[in-house]
N, CA, C and O atoms as CSV, one atom per row, in Angstrom:
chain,resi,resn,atom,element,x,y,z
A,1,UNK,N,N,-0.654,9.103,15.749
A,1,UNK,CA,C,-1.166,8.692,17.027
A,1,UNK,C,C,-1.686,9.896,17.809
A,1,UNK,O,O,-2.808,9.782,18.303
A,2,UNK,N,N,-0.871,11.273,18.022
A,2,UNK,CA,C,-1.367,12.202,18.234
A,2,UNK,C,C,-2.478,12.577,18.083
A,2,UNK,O,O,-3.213,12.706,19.062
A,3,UNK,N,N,-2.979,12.903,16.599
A,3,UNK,CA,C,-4.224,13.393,16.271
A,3,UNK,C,C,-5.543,12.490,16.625
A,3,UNK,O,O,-6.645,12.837,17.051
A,4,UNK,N,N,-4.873,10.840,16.196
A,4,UNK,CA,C,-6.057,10.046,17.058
A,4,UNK,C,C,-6.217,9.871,18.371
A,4,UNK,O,O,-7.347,9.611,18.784
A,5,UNK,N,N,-5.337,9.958,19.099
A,5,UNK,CA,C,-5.599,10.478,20.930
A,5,UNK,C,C,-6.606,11.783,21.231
A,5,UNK,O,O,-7.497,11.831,22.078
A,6,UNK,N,N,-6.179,12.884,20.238
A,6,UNK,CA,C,-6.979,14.325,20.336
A,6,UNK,C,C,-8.441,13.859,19.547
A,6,UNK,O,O,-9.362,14.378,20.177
A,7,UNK,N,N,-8.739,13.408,18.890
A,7,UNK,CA,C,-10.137,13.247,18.225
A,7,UNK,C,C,-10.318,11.833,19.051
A,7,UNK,O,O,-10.460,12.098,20.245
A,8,UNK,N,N,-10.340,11.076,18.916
A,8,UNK,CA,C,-10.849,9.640,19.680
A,8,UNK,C,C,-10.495,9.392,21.127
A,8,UNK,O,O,-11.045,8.501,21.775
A,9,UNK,N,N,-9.842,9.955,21.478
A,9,UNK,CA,C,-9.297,9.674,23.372
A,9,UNK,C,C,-9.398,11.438,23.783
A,9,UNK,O,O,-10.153,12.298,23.329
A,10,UNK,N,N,-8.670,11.501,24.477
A,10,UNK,CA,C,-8.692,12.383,25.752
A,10,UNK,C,C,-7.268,13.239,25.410
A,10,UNK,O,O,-6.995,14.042,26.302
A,11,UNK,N,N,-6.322,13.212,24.292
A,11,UNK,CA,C,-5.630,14.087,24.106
A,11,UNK,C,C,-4.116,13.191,24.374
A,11,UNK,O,O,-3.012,13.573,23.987
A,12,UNK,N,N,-4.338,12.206,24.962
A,12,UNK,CA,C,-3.015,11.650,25.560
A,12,UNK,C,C,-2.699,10.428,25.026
A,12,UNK,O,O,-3.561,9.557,25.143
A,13,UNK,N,N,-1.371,10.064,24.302
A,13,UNK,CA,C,-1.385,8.759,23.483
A,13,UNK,C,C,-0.590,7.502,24.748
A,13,UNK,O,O,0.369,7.658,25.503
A,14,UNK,N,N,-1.548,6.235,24.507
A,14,UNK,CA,C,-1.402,5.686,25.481
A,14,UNK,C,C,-0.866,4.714,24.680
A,14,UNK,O,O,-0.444,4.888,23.537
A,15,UNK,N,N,-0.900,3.128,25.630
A,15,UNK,CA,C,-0.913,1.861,24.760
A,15,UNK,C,C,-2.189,1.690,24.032
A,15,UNK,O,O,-2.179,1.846,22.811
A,16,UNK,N,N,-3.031,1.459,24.501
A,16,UNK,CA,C,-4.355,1.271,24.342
A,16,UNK,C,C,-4.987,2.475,22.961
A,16,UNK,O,O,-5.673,2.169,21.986
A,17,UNK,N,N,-4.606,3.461,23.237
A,17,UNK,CA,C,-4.946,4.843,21.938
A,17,UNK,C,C,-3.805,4.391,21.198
A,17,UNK,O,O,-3.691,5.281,20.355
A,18,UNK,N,N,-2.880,3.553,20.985
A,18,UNK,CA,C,-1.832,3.629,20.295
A,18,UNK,C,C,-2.223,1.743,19.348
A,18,UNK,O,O,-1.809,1.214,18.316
A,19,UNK,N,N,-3.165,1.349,20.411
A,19,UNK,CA,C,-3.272,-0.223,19.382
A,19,UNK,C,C,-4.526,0.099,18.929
A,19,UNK,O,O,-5.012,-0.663,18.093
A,20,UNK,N,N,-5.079,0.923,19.238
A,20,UNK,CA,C,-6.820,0.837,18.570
A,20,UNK,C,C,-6.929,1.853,17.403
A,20,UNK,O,O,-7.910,1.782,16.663
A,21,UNK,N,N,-5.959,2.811,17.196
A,21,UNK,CA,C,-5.305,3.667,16.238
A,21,UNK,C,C,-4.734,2.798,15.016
A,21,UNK,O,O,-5.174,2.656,13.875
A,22,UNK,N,N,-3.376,2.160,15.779
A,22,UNK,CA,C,-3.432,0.903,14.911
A,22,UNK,C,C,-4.027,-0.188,14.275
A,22,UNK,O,O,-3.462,-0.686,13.301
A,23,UNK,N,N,-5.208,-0.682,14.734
A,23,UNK,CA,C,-5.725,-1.243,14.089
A,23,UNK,C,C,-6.208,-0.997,13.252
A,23,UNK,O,O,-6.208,-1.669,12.221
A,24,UNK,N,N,-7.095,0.640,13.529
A,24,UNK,CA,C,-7.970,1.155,12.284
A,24,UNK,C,C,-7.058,1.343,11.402
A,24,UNK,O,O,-7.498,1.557,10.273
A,25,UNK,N,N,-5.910,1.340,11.520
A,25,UNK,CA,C,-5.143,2.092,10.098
A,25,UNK,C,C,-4.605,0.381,9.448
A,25,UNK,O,O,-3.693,0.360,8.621
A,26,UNK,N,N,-5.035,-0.503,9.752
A,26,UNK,CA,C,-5.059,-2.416,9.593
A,26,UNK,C,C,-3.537,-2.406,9.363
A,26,UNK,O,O,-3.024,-2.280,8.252
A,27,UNK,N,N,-2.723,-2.582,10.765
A,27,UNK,CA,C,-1.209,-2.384,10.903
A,27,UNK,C,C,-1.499,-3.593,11.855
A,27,UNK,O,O,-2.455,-3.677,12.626
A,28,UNK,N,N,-0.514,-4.506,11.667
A,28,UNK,CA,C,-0.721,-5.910,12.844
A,28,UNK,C,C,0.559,-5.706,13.835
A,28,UNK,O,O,1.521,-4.939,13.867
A,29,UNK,N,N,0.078,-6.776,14.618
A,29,UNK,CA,C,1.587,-6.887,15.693
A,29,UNK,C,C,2.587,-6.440,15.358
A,29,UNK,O,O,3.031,-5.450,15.938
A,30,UNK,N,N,3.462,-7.210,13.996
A,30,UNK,CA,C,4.512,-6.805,13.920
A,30,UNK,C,C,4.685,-5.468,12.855
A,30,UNK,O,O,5.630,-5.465,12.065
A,31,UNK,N,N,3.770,-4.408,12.889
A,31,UNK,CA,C,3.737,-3.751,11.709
A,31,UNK,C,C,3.511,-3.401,10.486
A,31,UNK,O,O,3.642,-2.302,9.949
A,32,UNK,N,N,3.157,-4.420,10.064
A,32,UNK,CA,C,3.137,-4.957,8.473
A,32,UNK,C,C,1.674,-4.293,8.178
A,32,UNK,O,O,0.647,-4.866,8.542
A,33,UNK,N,N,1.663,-3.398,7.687
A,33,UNK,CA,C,0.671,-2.678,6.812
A,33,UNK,C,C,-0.349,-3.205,5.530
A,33,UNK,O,O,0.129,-4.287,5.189
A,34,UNK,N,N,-1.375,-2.949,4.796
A,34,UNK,CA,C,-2.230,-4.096,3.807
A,34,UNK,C,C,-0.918,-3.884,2.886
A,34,UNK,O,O,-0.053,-4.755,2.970
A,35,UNK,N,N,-0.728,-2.915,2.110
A,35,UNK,CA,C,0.641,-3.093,1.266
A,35,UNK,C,C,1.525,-4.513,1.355
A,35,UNK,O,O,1.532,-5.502,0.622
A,36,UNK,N,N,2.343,-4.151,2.694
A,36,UNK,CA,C,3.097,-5.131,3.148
A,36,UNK,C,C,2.207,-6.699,2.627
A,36,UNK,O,O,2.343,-7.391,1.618
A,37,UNK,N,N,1.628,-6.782,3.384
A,37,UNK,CA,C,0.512,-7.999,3.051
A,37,UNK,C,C,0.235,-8.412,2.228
A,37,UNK,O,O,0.011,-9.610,2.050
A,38,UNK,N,N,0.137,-7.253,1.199
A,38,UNK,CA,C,-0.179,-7.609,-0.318
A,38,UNK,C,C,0.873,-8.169,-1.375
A,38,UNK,O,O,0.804,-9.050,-2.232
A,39,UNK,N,N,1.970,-7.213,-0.922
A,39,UNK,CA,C,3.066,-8.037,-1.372
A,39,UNK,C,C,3.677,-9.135,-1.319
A,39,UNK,O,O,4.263,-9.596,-2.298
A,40,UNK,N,N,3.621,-9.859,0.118
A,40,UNK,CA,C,4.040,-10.710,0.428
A,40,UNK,C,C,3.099,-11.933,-0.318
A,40,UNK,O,O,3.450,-12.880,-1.022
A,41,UNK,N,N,1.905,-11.542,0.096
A,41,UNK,CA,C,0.308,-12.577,-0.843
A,41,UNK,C,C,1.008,-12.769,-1.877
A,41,UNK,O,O,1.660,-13.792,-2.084
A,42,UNK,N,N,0.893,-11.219,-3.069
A,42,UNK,CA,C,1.446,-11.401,-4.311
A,42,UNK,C,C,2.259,-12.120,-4.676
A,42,UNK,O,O,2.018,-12.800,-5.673
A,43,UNK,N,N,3.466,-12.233,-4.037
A,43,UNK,CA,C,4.742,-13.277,-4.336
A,43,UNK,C,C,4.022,-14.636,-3.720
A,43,UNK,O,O,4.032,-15.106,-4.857
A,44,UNK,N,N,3.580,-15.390,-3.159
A,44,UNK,CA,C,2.785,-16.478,-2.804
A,44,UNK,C,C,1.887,-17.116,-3.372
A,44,UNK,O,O,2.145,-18.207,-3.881
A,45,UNK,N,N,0.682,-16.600,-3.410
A,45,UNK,CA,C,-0.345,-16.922,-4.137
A,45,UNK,C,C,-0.313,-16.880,-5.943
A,45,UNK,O,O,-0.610,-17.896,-6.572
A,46,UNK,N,N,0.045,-15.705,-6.584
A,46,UNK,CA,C,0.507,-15.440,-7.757
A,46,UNK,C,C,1.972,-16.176,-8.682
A,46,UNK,O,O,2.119,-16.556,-9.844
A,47,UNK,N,N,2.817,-16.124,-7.547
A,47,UNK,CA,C,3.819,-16.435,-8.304
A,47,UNK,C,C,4.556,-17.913,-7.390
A,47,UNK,O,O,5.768,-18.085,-7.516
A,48,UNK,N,N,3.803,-18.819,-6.581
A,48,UNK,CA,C,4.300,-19.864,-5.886
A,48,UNK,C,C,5.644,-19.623,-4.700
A,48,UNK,O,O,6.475,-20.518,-4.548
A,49,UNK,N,N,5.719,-18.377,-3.949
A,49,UNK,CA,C,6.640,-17.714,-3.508
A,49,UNK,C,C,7.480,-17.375,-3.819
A,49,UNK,O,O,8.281,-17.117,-2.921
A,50,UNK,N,N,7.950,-17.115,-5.296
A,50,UNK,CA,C,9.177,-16.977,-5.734
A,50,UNK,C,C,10.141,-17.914,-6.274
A,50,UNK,O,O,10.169,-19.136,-6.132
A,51,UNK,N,N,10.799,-17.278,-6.811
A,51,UNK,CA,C,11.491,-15.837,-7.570
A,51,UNK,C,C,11.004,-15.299,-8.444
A,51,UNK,O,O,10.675,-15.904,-9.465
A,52,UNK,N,N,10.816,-13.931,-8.265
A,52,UNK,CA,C,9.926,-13.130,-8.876
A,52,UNK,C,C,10.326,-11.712,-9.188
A,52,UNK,O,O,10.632,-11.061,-8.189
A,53,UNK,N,N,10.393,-11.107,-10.297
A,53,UNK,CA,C,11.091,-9.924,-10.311
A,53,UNK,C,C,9.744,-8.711,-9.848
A,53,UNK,O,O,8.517,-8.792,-9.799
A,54,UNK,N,N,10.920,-7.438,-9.516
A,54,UNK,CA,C,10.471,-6.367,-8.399
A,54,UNK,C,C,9.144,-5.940,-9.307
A,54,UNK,O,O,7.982,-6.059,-8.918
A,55,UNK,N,N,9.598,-5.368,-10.722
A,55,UNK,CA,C,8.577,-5.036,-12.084
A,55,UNK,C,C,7.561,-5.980,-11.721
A,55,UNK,O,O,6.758,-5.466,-10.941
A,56,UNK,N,N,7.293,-7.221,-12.014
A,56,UNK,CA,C,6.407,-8.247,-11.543
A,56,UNK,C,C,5.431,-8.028,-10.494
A,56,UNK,O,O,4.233,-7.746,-10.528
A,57,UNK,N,N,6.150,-8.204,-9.672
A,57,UNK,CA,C,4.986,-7.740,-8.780
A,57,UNK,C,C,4.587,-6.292,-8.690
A,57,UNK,O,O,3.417,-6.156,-8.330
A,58,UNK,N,N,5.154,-5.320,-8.889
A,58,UNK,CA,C,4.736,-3.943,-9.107
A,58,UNK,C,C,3.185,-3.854,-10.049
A,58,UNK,O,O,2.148,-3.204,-9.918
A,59,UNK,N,N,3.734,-4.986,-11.131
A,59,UNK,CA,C,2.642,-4.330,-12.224
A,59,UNK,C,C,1.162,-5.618,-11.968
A,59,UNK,O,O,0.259,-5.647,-12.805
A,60,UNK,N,N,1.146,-6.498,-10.830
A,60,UNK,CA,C,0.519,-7.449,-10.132
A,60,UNK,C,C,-0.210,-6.270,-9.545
A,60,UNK,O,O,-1.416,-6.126,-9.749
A,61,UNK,N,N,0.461,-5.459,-8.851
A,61,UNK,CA,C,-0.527,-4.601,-7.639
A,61,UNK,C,C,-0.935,-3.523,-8.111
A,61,UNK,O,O,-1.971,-3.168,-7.549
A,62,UNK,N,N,-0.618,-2.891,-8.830
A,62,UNK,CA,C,-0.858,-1.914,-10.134
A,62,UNK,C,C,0.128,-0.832,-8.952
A,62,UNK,O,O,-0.557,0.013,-8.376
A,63,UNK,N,N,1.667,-0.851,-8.601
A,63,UNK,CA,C,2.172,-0.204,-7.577
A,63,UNK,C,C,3.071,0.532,-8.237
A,63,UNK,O,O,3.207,0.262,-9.430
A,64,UNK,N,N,3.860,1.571,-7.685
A,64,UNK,CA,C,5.174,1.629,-8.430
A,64,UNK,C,C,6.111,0.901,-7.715
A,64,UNK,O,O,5.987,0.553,-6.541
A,65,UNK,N,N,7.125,0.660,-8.503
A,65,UNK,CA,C,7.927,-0.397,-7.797
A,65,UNK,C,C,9.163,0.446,-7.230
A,65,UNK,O,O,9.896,-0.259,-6.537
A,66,UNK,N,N,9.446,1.343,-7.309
A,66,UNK,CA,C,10.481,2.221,-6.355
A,66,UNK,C,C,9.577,2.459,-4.817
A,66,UNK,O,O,10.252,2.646,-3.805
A,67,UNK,N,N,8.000,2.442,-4.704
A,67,UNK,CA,C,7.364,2.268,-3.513
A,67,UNK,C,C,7.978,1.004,-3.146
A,67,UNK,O,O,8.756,0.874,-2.201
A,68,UNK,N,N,7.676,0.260,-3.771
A,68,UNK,CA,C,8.162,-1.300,-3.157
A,68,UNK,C,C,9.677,-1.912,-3.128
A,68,UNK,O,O,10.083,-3.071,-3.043
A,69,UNK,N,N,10.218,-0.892,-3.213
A,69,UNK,CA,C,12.005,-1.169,-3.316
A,69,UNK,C,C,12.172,-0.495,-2.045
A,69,UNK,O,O,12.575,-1.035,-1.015
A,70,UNK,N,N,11.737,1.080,-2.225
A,70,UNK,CA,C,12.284,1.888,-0.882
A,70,UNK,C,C,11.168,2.045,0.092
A,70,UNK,O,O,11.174,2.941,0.937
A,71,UNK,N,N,10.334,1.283,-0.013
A,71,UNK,CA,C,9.159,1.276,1.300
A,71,UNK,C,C,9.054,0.302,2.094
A,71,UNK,O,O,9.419,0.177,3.263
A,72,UNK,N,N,8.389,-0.580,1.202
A,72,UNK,CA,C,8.027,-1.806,1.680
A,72,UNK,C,C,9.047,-3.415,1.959
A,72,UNK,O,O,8.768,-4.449,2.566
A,73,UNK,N,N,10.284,-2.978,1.192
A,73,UNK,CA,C,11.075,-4.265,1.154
A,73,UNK,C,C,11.996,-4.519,2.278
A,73,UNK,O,O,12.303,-5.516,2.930
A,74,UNK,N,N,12.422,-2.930,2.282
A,74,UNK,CA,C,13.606,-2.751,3.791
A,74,UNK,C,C,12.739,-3.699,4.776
A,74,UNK,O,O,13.024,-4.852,5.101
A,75,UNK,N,N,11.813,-3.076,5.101
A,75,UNK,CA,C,11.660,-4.101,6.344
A,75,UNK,C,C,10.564,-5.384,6.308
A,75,UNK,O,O,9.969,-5.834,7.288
A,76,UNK,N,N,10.490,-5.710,5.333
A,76,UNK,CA,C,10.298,-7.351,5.002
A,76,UNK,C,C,11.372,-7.711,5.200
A,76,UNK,O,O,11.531,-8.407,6.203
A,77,UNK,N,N,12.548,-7.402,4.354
A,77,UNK,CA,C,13.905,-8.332,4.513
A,77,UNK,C,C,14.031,-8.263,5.898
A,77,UNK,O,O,13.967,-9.320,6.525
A,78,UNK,N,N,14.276,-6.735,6.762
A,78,UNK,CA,C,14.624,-6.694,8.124
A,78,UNK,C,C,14.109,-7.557,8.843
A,78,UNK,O,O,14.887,-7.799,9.766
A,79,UNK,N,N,12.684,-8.494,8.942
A,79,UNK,CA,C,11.935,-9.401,9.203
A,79,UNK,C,C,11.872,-10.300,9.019
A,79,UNK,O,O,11.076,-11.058,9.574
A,80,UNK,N,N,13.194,-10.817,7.611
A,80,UNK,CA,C,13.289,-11.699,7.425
A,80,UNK,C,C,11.928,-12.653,6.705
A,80,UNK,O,O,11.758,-13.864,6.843
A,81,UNK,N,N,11.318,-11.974,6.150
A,81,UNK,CA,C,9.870,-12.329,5.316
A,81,UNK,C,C,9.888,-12.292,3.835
A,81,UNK,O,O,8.984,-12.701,3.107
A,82,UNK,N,N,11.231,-11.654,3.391
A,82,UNK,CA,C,11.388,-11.514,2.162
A,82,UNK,C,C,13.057,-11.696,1.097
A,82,UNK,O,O,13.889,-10.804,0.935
A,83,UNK,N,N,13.099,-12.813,0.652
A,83,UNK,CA,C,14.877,-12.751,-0.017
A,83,UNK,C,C,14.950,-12.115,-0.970
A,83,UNK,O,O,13.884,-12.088,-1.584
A,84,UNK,N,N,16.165,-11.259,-1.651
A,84,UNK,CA,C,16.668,-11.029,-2.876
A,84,UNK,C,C,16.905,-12.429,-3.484
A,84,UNK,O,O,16.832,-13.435,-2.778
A,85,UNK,N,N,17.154,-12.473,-4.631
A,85,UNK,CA,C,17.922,-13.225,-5.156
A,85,UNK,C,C,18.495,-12.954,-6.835
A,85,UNK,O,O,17.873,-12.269,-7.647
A,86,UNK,N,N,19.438,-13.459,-7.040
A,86,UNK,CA,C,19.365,-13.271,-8.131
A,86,UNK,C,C,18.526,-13.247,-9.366
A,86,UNK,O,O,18.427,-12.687,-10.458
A,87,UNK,N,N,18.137,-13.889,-8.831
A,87,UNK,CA,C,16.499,-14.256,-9.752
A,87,UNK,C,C,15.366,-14.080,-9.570
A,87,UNK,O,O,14.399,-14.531,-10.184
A,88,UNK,N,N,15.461,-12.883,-8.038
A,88,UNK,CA,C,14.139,-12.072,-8.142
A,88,UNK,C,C,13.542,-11.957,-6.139
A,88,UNK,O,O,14.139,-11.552,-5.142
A,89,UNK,N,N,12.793,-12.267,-6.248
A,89,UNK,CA,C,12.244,-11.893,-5.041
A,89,UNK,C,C,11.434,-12.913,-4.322
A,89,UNK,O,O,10.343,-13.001,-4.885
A,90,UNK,N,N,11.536,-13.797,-3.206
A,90,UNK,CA,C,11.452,-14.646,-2.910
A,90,UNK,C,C,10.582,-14.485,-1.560
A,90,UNK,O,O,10.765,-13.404,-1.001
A,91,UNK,N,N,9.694,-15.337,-0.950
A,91,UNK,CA,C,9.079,-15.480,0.226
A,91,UNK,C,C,9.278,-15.993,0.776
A,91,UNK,O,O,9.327,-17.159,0.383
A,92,UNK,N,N,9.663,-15.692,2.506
A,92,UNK,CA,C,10.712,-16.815,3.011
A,92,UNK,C,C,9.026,-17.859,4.014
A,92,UNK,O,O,7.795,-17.819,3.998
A,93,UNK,N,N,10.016,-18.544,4.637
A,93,UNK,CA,C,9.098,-19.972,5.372
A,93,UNK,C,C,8.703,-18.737,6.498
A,93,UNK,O,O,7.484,-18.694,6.670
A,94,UNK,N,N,9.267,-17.984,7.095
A,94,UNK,CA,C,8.378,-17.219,8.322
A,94,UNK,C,C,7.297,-16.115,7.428
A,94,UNK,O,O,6.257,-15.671,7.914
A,95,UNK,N,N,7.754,-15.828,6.161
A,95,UNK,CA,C,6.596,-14.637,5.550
A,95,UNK,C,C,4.806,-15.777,5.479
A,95,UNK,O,O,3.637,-15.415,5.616
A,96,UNK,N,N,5.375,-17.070,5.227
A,96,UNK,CA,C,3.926,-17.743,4.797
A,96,UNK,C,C,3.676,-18.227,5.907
A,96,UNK,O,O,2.592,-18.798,5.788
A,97,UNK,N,N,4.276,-18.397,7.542
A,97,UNK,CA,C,4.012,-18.713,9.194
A,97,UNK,C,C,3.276,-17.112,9.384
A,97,UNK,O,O,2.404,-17.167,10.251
A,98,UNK,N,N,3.379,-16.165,8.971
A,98,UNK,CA,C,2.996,-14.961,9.392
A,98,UNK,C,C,1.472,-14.819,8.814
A,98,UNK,O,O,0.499,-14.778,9.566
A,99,UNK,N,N,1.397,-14.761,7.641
A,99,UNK,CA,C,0.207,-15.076,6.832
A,99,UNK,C,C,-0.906,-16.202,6.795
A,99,UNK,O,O,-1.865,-16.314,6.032
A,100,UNK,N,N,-0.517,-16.956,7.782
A,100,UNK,CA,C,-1.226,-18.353,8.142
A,100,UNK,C,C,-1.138,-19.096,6.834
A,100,UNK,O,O,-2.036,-19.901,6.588
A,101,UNK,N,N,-0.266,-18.941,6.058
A,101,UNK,CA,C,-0.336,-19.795,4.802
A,101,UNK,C,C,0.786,-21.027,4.788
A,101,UNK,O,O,1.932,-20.934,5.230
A,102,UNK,N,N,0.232,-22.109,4.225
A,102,UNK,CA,C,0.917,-23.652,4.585
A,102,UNK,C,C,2.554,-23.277,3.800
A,102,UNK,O,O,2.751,-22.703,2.729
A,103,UNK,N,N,3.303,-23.693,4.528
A,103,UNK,CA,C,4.871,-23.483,3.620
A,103,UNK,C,C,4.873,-24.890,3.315
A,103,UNK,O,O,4.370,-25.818,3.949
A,104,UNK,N,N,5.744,-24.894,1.870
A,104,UNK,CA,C,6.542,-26.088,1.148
A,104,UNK,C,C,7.849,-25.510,0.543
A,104,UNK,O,O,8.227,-24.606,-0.201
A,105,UNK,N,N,8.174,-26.213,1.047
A,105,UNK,CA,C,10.057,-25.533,1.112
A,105,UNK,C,C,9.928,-25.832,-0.946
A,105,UNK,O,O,9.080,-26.498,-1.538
A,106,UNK,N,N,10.812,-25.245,-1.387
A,106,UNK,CA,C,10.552,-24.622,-2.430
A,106,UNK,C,C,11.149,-26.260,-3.271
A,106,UNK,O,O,10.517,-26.772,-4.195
A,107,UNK,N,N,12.694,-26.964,-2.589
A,107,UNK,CA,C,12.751,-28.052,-3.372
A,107,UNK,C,C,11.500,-28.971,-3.206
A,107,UNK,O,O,10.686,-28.836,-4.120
A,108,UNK,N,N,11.267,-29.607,-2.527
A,108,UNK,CA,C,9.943,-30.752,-2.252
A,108,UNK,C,C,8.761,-29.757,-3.120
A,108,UNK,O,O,8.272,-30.460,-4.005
A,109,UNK,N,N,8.339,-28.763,-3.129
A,109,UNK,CA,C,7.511,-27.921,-4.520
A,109,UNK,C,C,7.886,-28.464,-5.857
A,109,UNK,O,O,7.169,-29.148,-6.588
A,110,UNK,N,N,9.250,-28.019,-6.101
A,110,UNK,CA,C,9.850,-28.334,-7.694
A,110,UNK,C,C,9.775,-29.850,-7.712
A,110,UNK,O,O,9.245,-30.352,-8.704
A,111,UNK,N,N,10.238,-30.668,-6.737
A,111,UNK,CA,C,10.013,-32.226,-6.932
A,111,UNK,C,C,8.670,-32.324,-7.336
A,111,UNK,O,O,8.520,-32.477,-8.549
A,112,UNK,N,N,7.621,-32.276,-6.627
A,112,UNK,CA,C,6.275,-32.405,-6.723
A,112,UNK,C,C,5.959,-32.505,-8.070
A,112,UNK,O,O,5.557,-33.507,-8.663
A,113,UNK,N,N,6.263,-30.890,-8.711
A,113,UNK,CA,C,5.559,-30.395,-9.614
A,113,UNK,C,C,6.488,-31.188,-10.930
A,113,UNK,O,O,5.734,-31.378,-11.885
A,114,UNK,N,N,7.750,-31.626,-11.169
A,114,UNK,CA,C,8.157,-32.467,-11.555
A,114,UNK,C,C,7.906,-33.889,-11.958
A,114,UNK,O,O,8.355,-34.490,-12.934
A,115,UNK,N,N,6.882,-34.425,-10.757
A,115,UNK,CA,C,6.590,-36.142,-10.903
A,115,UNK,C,C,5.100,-35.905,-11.199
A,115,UNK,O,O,4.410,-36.894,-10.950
A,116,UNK,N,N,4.603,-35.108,-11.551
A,116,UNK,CA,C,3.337,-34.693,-12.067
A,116,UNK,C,C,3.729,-35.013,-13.730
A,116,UNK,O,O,2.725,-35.192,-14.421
A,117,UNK,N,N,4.992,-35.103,-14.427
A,117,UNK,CA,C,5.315,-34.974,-15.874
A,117,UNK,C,C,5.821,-35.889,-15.966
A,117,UNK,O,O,5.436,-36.464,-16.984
A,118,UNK,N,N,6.857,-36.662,-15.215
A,118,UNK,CA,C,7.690,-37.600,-15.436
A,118,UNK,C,C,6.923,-39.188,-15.691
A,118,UNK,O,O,7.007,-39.562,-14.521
A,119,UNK,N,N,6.548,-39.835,-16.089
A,119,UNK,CA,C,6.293,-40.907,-16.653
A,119,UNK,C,C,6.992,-42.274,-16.379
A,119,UNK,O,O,7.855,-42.244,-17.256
A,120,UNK,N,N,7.135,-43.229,-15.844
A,120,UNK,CA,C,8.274,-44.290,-15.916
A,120,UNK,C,C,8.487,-45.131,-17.120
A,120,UNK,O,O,7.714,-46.089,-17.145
A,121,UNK,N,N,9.221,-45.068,-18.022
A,121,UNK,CA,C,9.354,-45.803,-19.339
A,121,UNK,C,C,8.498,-47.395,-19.167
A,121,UNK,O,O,7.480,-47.736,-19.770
A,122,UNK,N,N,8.947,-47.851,-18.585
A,122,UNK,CA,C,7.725,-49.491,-18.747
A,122,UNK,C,C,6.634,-49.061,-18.923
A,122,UNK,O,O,6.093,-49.480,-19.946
A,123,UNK,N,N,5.706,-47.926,-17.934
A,123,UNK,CA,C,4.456,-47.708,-17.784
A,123,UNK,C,C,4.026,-47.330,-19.487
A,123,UNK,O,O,3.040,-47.711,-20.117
A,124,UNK,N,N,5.226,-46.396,-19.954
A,124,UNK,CA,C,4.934,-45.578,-21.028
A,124,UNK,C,C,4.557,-46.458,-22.467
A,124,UNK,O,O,3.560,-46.483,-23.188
A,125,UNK,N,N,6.190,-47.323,-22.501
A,125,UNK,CA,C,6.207,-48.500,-23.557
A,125,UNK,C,C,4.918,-49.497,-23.825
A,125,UNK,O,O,4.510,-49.939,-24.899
A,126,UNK,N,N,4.127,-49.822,-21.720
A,126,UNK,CA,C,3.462,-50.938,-21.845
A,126,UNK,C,C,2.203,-50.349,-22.693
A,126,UNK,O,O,1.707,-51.093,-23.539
A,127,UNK,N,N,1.715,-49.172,-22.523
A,127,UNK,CA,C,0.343,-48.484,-22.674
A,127,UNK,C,C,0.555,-48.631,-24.593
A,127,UNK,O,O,-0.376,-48.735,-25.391
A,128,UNK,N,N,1.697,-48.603,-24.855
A,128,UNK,CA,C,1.310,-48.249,-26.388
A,128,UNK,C,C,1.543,-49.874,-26.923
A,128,UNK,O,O,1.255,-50.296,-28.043
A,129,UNK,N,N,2.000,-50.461,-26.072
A,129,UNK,CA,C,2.442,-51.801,-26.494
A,129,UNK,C,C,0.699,-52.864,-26.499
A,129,UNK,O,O,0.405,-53.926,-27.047
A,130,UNK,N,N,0.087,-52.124,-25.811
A,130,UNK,CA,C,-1.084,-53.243,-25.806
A,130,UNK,C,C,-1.956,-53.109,-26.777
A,130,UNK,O,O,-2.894,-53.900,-26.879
């Protein structure tokens, strides 16, 4: 912020030298950096929000994933935008409210994607029966 107050303002970091600084460096309201962003996308768009292992998305962004363990995750979780789980790495309902992206809570997803396969036996029997 310093150096952009001394080259772009008048030497003195204000609010105003401090959000227009920020923007150019594409840091939003709450902080979240393109990284941040990308990760969060990545687990969303790529992998249906999760669960997703850390490797996974590392080798999605072409990142290292100790960047994305000790950089970027602390404060997703702190934000509550991002779960552990045992089974990997998850996107919570405020990470896809932040991103303007539609949430579907993850059971009503698995149902969905479930009755897309499931068949009802009469329907099944009648089709081969005619």
């Amino acid at each position: 912020m310093r150096d952009y107050a001394q080259v772009r303002g008048d030497g003195v970091v204000t609010v105003e030298v401090t959000d227009a600084a920020l923007q150019l460096m594409d840091v939003d309201a709450l902080g979240l950096d393109d990284l941040d962003r990308k990760v969060l996308s990545t687990i969303i768009a790529k992998f249906g929000g999760g669960p997703v292992g850390l490797e996974t998305i590392a080798a999605s962004l072409s990142e290292d994933s100790g960047t994305i363990m000790d950089v970027v995750e602390p404060y997703l979780l702190q934000l509550g935008f991002l779960d552990r789980t045992p089974r990997g790495r998850v996107a919570t309902r405020s990470a896809y409210e932040h991103l303007g992206i539609a949430w579907l809570d993850q059971q009503a997803a698995l149902a969905r994607q479930g009755a897309l396969f499931v068949q009802p036996i009469e329907e099944s029997e009648s089709e081969w029966h005619e």
